[in-house]
N, CA, C and O atoms as a GROMACS GRO file, in nm:
protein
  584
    1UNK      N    1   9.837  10.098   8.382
    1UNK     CA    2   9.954  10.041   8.440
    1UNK      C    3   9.974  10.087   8.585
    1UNK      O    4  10.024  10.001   8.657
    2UNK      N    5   9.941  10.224   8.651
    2UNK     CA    6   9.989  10.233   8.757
    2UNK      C    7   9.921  10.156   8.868
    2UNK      O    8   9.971  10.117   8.973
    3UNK      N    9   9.766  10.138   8.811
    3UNK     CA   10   9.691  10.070   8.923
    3UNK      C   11   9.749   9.937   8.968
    3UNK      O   12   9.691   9.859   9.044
    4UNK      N   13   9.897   9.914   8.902
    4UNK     CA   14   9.965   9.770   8.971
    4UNK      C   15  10.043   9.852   9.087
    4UNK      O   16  10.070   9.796   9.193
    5UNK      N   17  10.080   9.992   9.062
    5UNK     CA   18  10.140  10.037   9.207
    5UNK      C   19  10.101  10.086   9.294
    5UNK      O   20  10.026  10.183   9.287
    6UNK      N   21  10.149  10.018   9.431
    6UNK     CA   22  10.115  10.060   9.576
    6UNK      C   23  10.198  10.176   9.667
    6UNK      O   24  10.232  10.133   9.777
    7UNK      N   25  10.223  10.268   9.649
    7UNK     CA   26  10.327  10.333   9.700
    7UNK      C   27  10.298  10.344   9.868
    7UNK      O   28  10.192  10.385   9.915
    8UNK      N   29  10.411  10.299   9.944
    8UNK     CA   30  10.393  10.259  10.082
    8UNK      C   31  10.462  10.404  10.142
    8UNK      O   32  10.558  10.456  10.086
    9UNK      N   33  10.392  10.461  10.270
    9UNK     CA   34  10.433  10.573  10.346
    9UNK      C   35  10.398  10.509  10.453
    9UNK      O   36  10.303  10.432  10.469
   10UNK      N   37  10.508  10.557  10.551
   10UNK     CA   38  10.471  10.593  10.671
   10UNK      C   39  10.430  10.677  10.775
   10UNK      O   40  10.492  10.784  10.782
   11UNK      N   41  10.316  10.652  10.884
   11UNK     CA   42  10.270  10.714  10.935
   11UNK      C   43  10.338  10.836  10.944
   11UNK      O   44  10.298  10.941  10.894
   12UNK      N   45  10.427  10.824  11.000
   12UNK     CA   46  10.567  10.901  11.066
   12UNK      C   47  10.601  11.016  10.929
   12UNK      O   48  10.604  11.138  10.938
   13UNK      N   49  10.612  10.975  10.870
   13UNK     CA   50  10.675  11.064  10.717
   13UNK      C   51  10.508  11.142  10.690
   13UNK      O   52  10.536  11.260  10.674
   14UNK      N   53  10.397  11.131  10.681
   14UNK     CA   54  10.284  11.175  10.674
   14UNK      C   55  10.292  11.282  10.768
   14UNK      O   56  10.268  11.393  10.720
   15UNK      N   57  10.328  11.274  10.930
   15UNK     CA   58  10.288  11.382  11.006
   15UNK      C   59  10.342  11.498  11.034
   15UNK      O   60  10.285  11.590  11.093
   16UNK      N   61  10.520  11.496  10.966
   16UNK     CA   62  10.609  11.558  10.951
   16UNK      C   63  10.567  11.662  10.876
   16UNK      O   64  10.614  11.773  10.900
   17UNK      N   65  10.483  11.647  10.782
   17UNK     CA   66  10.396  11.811  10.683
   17UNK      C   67  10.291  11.736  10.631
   17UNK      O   68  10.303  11.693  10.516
   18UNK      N   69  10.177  11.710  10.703
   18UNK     CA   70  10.099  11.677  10.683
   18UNK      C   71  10.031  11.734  10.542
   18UNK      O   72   9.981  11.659  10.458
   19UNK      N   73  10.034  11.815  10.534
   19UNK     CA   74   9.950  11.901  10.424
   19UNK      C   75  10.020  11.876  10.248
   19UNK      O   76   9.962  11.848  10.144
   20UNK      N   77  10.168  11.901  10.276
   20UNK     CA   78  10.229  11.822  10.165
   20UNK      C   79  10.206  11.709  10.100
   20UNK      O   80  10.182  11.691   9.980
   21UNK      N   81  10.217  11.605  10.223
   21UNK     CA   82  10.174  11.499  10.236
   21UNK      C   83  10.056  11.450  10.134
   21UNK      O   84  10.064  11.384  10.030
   22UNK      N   85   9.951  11.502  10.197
   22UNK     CA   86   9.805  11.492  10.110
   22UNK      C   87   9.811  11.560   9.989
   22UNK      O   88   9.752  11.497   9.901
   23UNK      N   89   9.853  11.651   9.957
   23UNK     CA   90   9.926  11.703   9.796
   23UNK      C   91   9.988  11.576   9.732
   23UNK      O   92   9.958  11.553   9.615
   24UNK      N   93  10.046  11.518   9.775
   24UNK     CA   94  10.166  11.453   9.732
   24UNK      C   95  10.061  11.289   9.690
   24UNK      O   96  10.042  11.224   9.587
   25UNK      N   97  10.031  11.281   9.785
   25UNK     CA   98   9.946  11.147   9.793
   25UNK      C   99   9.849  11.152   9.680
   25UNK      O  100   9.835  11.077   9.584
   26UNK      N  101   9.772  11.283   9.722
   26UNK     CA  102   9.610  11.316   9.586
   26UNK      C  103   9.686  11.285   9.427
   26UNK      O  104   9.659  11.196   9.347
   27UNK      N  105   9.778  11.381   9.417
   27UNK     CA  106   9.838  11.324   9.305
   27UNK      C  107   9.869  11.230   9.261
   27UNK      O  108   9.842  11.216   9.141
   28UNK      N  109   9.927  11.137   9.321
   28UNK     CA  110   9.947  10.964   9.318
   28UNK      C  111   9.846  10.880   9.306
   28UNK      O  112   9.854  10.774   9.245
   29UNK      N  113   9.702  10.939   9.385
   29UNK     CA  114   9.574  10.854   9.357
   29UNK      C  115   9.550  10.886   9.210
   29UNK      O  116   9.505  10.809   9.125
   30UNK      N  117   9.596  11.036   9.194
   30UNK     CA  118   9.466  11.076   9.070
   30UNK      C  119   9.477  11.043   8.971
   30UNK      O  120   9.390  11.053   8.885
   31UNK      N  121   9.660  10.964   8.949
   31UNK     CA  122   9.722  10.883   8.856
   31UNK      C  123   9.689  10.741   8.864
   31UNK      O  124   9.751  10.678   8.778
   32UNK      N  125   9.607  10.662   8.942
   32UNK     CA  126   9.570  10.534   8.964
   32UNK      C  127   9.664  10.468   9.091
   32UNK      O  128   9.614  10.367   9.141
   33UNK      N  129   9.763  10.503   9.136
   33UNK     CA  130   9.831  10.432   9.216
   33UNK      C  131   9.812  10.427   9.324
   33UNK      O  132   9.825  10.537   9.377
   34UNK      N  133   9.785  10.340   9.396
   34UNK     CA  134   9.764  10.300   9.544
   34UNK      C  135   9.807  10.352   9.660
   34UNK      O  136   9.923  10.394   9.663
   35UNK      N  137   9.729  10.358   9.770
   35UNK     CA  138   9.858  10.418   9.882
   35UNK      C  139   9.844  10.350   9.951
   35UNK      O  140   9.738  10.291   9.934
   36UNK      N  141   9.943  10.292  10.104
   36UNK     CA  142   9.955  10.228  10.174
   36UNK      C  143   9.987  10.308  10.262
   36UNK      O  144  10.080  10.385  10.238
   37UNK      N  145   9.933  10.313  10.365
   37UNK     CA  146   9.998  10.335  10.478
   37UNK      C  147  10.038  10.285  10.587
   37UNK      O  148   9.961  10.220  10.658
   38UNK      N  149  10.197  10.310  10.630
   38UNK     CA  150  10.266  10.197  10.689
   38UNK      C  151  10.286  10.204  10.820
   38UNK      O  152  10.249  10.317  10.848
   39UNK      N  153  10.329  10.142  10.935
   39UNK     CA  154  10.308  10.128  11.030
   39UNK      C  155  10.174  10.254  11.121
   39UNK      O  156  10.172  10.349  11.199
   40UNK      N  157  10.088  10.173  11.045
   40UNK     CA  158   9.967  10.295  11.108
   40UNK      C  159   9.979  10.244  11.278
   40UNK      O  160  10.035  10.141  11.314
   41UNK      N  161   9.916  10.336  11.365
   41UNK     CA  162   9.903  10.346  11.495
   41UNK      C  163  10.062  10.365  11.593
   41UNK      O  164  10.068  10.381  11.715
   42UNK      N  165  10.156  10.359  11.517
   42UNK     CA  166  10.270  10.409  11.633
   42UNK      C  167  10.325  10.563  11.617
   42UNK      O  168  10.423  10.611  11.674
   43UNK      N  169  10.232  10.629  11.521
   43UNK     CA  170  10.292  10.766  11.538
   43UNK      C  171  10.121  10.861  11.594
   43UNK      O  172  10.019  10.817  11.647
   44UNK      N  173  10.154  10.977  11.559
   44UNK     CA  174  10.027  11.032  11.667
   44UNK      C  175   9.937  11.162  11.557
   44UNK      O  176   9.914  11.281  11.577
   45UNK      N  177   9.899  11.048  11.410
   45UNK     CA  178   9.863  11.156  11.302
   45UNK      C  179   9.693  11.122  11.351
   45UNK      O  180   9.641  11.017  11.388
   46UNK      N  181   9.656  11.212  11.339
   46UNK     CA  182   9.516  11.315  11.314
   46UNK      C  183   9.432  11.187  11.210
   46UNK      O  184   9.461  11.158  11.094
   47UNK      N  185   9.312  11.120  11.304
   47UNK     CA  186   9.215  11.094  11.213
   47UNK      C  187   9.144  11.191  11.116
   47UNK      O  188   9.083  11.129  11.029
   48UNK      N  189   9.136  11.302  11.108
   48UNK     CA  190   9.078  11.409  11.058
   48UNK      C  191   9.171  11.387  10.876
   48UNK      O  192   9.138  11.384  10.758
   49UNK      N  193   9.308  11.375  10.966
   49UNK     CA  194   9.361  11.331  10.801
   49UNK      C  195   9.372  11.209  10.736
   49UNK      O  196   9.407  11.185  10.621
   50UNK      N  197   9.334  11.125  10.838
   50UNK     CA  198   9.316  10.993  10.779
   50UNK      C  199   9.226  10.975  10.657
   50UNK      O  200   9.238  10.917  10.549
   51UNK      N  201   9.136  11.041  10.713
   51UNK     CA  202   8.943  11.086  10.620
   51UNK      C  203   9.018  11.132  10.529
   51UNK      O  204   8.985  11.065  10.431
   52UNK      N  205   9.136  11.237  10.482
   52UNK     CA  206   9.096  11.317  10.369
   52UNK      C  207   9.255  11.270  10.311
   52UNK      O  208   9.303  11.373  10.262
   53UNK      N  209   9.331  11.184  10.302
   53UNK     CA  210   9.463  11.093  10.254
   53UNK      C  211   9.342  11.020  10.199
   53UNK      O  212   9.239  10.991  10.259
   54UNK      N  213   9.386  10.989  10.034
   54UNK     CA  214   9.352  10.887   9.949
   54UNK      C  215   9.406  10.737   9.929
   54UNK      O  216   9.435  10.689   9.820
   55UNK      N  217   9.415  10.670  10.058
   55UNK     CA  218   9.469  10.574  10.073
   55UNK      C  219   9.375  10.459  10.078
   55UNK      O  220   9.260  10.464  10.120
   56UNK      N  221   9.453  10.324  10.017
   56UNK     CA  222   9.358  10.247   9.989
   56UNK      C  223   9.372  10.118  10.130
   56UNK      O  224   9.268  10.084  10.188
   57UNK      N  225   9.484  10.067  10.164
   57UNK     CA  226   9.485  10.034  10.264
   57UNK      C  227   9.550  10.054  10.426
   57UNK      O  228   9.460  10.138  10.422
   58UNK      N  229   9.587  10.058  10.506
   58UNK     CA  230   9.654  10.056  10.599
   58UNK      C  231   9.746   9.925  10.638
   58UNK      O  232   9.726   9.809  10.603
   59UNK      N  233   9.862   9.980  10.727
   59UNK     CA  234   9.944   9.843  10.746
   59UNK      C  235   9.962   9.880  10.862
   59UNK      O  236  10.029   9.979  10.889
   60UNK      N  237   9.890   9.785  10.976
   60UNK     CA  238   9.901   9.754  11.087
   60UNK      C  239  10.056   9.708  11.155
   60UNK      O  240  10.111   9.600  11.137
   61UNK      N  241  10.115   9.836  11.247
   61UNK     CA  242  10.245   9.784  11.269
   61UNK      C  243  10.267   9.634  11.344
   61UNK      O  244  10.185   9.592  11.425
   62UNK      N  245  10.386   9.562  11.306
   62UNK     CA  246  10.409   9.475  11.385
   62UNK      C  247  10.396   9.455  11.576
   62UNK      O  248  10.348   9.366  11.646
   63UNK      N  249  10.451   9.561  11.601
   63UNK     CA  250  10.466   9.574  11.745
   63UNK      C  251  10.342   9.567  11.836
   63UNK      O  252  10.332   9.544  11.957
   64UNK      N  253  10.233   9.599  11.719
   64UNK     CA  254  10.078   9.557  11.807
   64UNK      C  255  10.015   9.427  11.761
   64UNK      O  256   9.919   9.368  11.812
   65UNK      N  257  10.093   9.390  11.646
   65UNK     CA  258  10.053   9.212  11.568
   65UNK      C  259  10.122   9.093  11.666
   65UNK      O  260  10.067   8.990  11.704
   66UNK      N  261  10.253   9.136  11.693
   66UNK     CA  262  10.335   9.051  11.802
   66UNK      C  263  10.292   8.980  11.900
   66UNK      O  264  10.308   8.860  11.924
   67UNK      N  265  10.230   9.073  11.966
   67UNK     CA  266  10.185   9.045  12.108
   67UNK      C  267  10.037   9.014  12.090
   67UNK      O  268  10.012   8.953  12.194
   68UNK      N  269   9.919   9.020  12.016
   68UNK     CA  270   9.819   9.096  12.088
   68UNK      C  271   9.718   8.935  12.119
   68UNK      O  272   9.602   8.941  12.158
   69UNK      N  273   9.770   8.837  12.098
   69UNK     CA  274   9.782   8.713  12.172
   69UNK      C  275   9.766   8.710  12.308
   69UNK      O  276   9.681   8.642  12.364
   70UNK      N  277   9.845   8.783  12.364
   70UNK     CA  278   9.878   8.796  12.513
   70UNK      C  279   9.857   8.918  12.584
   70UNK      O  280   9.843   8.930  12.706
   71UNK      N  281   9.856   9.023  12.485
   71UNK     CA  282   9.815   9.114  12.555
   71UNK      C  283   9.645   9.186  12.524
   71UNK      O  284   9.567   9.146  12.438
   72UNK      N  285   9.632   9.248  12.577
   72UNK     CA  286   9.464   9.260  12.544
   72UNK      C  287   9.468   9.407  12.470
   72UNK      O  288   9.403   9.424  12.366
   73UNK      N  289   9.555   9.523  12.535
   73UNK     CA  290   9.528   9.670  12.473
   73UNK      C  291   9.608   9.612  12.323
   73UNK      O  292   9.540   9.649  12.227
   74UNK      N  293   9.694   9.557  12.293
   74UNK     CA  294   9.734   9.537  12.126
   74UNK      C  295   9.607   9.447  12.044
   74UNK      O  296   9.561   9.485  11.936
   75UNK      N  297   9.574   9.358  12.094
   75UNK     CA  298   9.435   9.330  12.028
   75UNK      C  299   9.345   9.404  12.008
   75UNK      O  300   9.287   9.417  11.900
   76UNK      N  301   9.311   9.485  12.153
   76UNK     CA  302   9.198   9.580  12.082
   76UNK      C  303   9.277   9.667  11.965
   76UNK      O  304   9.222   9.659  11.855
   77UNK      N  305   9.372   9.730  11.970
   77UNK     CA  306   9.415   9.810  11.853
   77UNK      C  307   9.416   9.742  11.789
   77UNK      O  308   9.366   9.798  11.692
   78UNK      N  309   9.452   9.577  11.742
   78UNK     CA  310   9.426   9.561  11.590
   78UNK      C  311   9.310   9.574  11.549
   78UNK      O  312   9.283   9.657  11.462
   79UNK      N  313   9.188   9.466  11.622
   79UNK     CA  314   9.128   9.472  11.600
   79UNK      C  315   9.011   9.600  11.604
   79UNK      O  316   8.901   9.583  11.552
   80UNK      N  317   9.029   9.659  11.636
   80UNK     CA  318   8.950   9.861  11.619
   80UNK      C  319   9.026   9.896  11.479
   80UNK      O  320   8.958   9.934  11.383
   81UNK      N  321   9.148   9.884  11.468
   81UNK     CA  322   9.237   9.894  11.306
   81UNK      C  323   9.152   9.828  11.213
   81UNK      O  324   9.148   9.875  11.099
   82UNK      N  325   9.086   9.733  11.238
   82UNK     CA  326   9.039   9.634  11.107
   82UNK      C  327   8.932   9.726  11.084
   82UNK      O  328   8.912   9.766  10.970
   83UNK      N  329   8.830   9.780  11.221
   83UNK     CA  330   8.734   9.782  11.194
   83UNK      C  331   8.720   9.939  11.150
   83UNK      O  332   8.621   9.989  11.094
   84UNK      N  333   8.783   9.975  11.169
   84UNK     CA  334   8.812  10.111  11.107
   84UNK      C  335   8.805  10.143  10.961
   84UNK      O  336   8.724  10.198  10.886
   85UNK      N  337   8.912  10.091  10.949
   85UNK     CA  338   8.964  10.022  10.814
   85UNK      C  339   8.863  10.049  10.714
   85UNK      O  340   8.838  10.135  10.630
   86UNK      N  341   8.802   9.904  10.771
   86UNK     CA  342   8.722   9.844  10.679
   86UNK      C  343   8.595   9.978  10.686
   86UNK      O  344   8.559  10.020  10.576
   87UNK      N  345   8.566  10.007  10.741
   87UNK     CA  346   8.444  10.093  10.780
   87UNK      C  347   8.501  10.235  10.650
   87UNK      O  348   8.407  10.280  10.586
   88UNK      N  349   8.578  10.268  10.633
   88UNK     CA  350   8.586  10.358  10.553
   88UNK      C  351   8.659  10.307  10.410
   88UNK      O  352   8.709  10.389  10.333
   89UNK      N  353   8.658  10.168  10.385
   89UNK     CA  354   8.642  10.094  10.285
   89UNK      C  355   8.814  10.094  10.238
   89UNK      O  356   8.864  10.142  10.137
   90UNK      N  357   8.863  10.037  10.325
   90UNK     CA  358   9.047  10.056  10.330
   90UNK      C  359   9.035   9.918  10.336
   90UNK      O  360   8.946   9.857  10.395
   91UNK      N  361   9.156   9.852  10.255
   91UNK     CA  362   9.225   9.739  10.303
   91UNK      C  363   9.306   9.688  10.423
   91UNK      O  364   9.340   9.780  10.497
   92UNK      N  365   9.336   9.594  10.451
   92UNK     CA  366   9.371   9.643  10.614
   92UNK      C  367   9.522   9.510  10.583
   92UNK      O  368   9.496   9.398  10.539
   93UNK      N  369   9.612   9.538  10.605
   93UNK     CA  370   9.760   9.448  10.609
   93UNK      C  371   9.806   9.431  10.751
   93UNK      O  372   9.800   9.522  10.833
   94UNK      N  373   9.844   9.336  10.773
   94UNK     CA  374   9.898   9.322  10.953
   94UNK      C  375  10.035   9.275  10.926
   94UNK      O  376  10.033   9.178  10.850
   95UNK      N  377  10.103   9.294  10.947
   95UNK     CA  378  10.247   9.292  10.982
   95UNK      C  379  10.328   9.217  11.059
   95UNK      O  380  10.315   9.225  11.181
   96UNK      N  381  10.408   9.149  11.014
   96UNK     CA  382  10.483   9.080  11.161
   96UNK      C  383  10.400   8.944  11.255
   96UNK      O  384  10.421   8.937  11.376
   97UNK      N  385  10.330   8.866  11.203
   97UNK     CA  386  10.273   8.753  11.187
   97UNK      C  387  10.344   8.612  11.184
   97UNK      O  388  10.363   8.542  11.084
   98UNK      N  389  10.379   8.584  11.310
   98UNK     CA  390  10.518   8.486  11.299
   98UNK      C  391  10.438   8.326  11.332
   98UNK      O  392  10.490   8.218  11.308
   99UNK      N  393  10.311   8.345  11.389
   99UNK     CA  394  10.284   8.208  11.441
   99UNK      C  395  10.154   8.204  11.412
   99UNK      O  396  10.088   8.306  11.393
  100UNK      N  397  10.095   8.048  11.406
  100UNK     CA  398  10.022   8.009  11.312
  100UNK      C  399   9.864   8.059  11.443
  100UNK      O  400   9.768   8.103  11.380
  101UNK      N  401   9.850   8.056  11.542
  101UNK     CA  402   9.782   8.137  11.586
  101UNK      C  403   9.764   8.278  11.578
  101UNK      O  404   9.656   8.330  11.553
  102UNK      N  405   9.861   8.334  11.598
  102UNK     CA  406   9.798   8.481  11.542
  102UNK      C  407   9.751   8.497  11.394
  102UNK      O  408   9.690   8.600  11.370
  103UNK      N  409   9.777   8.383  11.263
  103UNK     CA  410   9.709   8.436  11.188
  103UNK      C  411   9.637   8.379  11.178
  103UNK      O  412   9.627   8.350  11.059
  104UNK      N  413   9.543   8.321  11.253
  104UNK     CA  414   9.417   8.269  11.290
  104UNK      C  415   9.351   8.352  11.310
  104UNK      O  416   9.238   8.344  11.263
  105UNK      N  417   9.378   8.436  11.363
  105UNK     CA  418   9.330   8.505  11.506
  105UNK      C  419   9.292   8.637  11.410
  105UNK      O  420   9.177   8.680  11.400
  106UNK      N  421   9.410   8.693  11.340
  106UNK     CA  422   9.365   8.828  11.254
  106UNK      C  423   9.278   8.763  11.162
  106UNK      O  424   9.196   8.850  11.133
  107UNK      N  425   9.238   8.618  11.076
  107UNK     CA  426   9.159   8.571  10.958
  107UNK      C  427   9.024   8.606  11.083
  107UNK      O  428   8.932   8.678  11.044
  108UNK      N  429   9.021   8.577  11.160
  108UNK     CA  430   8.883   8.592  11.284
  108UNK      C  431   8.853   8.694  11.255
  108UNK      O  432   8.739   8.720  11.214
  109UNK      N  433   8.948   8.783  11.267
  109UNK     CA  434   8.908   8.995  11.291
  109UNK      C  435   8.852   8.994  11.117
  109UNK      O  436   8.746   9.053  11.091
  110UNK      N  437   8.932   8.924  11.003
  110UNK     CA  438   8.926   8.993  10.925
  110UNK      C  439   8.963   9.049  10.817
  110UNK      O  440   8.919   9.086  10.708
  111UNK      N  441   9.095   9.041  10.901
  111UNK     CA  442   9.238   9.096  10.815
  111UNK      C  443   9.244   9.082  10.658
  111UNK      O  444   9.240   8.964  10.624
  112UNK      N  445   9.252   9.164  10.563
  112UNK     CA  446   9.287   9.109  10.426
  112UNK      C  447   9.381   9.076  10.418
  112UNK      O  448   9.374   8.971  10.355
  113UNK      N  449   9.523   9.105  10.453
  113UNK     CA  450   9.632   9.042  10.424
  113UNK      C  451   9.705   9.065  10.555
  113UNK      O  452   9.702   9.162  10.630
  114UNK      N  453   9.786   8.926  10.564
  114UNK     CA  454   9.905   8.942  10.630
  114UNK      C  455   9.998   8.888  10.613
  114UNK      O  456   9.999   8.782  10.550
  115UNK      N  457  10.128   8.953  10.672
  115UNK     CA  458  10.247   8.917  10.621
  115UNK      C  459  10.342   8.879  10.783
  115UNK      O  460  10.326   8.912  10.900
  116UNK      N  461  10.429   8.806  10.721
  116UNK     CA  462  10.484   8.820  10.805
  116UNK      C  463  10.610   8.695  10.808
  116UNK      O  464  10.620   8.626  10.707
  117UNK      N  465  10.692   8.672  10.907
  117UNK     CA  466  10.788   8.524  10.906
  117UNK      C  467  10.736   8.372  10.890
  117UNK      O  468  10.787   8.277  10.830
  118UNK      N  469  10.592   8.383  10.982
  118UNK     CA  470  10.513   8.278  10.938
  118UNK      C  471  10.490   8.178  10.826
  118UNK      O  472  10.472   8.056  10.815
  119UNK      N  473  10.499   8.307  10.735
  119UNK     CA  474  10.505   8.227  10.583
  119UNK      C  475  10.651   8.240  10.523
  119UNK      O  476  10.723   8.147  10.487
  120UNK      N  477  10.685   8.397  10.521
  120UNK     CA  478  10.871   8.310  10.482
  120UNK      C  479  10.960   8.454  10.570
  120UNK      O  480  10.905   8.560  10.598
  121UNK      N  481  11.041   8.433  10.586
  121UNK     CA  482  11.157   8.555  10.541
  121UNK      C  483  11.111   8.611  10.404
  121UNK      O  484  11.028   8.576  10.319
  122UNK      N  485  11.198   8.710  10.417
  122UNK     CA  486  11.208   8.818  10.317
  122UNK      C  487  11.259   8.705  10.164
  122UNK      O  488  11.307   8.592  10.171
  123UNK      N  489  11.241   8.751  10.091
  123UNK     CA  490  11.313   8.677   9.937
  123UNK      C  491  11.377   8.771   9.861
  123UNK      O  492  11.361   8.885   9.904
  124UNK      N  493  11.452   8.759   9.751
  124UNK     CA  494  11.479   8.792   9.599
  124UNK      C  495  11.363   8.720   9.543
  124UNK      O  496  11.304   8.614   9.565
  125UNK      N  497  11.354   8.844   9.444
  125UNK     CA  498  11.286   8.753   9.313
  125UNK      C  499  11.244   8.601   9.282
  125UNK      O  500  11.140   8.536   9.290
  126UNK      N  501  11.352   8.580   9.251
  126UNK     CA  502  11.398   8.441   9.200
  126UNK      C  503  11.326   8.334   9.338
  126UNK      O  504  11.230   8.258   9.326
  127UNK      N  505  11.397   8.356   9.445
  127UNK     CA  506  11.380   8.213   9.556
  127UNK      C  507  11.198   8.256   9.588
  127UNK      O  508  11.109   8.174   9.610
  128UNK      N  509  11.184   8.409   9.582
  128UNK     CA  510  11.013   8.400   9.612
  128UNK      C  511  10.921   8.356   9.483
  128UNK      O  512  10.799   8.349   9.495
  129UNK      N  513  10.970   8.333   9.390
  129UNK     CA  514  10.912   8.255   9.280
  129UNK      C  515  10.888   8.129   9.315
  129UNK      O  516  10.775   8.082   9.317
  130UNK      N  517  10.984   8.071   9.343
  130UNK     CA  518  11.029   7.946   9.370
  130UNK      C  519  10.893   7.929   9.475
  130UNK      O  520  10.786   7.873   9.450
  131UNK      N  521  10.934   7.992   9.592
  131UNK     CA  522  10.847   7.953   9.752
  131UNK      C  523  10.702   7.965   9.693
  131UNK      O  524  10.631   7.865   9.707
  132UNK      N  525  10.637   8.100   9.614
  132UNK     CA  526  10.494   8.087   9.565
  132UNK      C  527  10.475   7.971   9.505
  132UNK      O  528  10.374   7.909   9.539
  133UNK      N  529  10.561   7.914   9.404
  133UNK     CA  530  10.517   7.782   9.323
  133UNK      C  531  10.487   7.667   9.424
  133UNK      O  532  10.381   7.605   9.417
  134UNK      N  533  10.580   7.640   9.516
  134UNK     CA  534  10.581   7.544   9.600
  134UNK      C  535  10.441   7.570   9.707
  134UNK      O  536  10.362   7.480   9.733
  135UNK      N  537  10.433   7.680   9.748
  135UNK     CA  538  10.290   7.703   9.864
  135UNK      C  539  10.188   7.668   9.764
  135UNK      O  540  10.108   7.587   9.812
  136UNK      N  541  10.162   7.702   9.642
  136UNK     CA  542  10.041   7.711   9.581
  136UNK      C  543  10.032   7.556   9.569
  136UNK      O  544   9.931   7.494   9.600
  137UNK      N  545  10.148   7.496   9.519
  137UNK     CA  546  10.118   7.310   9.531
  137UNK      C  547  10.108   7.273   9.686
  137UNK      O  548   9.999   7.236   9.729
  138UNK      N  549  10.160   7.277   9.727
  138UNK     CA  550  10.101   7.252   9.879
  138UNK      C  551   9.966   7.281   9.947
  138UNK      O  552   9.898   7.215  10.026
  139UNK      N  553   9.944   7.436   9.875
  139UNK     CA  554   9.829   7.462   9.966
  139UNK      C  555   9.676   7.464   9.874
  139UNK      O  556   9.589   7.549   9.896
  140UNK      N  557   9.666   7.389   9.802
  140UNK     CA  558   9.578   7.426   9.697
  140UNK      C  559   9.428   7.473   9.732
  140UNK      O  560   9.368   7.562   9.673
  141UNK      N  561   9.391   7.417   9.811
  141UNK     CA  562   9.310   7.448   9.918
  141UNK      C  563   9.229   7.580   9.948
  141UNK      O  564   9.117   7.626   9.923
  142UNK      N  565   9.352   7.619  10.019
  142UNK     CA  566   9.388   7.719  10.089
  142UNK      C  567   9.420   7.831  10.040
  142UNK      O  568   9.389   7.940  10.090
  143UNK      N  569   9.490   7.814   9.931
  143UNK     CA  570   9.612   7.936   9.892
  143UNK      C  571   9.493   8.077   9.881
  143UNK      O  572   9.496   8.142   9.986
  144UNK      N  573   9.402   8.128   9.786
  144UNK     CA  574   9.350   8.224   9.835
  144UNK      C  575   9.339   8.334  10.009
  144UNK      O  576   9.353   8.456  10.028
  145UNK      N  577   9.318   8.250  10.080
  145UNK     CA  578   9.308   8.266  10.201
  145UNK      C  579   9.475   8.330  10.280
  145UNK      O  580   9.488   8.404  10.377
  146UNK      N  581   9.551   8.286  10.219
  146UNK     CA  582   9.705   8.317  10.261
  146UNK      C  583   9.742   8.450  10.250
  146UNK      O  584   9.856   8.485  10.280
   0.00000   0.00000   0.00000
């Protein structure tokens, strides 16, 4: 059962006691549950602990997904994020994905998942039931890829 949970941290909360941290986390893997880590790249934690956190994917903050259309240093960070990522066999989430070019643009890099306004606002339960039923008839296609 736990391998359905993802428990999400942020960078930021990781660097505050790093060492806890990875206590805290190892335990959570060693029970099956996932780790996420959340707005990776806006705080200033130690690849050294990246390597040794049992995390399965990373979540690329918004603030470098936003722009990196237009700007060139936020592209390279996503895209060095993907490849990172992926290189030490992490899932990679991008964040904050509002227009139908940028998630073009991260499916290019790679990205396993992204999220963002693009596809909806936030939901309850109930109305994101609703919106999955309706995308999956719409997008039949496609829908994997989303």
């Amino acid at each position: 059962m736990a391998n359905y949970i993802t428990f999400e941290i942020t960078e930021g909360s990781i660097i505050k006691d790093p060492d806890r941290a990875l206590e805290i986390l190892t335990r959570l893997a060693d029970m099956g549950i996932k780790i996420s880590i959340d707005d990776f790249g806006t705080g200033y934690s130690s690849l050294a602990y990246l390597k040794k956190l049992p995390a399965s994917e990373l979540k690329i903050d918004k603030s470098f997904v936003q722009d990196m259309l237009n700007n060139e240093n936020d592209e390279v960070i996503v895209r060095s994020t993907i490849d990172l990522a992926h290189n030490m066999d992490l899932k990679v989430v991008a964040e904050g994905a509002e227009e139908k070019e940028t998630v073009a643009h991260l499916r290019t890099l790679g990205c396993d998942i992204i999220q963002g306004y693009y596809f909806s606002k936030p939901l309850n339960g109930t109305d994101c039931t609703i919106w999955l039923n309706n995308y999956q008839t719409e997008n039949k296609d496609n829908f994997s890829q989303a």
